[in-house]
C-alpha positions in Angstrom: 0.0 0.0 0.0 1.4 3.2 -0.8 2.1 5.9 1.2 0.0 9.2 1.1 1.8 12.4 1.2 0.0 13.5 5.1 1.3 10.0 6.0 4.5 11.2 5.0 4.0 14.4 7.1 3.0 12.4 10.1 5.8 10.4 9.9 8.6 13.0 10.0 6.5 14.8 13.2 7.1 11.4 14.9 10.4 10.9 14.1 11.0 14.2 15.6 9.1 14.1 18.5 10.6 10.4 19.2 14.4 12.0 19.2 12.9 15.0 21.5 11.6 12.6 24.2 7.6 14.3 23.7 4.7 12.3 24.8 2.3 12.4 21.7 -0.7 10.1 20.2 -2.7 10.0 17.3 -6.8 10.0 19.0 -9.2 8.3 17.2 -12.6 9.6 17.0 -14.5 6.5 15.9 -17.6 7.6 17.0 -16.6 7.8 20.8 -14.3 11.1 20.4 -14.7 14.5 19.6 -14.3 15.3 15.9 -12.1 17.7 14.0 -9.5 16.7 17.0 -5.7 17.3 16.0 -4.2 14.4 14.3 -1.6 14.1 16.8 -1.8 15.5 20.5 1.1 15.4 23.3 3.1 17.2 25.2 6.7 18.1 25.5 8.4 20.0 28.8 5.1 20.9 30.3 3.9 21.9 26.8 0.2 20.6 25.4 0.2 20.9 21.5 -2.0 19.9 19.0 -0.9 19.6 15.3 -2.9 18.9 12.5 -0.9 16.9 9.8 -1.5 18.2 5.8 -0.3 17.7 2.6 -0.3 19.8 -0.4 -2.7 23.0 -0.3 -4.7 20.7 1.7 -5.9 23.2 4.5 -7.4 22.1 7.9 -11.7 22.0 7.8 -13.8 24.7 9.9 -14.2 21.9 12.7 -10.2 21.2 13.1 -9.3 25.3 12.6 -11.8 25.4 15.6 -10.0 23.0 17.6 -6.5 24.5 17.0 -8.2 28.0 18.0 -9.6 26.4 21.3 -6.3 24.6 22.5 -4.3 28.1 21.4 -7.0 30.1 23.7 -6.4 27.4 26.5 -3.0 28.3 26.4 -1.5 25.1 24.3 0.6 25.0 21.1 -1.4 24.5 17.7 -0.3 24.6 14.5 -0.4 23.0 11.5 1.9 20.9 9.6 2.9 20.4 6.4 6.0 19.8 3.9 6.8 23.0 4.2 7.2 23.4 8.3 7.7 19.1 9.1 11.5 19.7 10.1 10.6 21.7 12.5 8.8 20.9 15.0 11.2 21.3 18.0 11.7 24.7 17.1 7.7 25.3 17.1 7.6 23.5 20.4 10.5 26.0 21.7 9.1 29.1 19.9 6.1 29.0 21.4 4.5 31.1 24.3 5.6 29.1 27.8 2.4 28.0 29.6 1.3 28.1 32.8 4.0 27.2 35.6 3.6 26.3 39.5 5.5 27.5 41.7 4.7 24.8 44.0 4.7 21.3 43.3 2.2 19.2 42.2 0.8 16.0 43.6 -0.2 13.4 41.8 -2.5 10.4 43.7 
């Protein structure tokens, strides 16, 4: 089976978030999720992100541009990717605002 050109995409995000250490997933809706999620979700140093993958002039659907709006107003990392920005994602995950930060630590049950 051949490989489309967003699976390309996807793959060199991965690649790059592997060698960065990021926790990231790909959710699946399947009925049970929320649509128009972010193909791939994670988060690297205290980071969220969301990225939707595209190929080509492909551009992200109303439901997904309003997904990337909502993580960006909660204060998370959006963006979307393409051939154009794929090699870059550490620099997108460093270039971004910083989010919130404790200055006490947190506990976890």
């Amino acid at each position: 089976m051949a490989m489309t050109p967003e699976k390309k995409v996807k793959q060199k995000v991965t690649k790059q978030l592997k060698e960065i250490g990021a926790y990231y997933f790909y959710p699946m809706t399947g009925g049970y999720g929320k649509s128009g999620v972010p193909d791939i979700i994670g988060c690297y140093e205290g980071k969220f992100f969301g990225f939707e993958c595209k190929a080509g002039s492909n551009k992200p659907t109303p439901l997904q541009e309003k997904n990337l709006t909502d993580i960006d107003v909660a204060g998370g990392i959006a963006a979307v990717i393409n051939e154009d920005n794929a090699d870059t994602i550490k620099t997108i995950l460093d270039a971004e605002k910083n989010q919130l930060e404790f200055d006490f630590p947190i506990q976890y049950e």
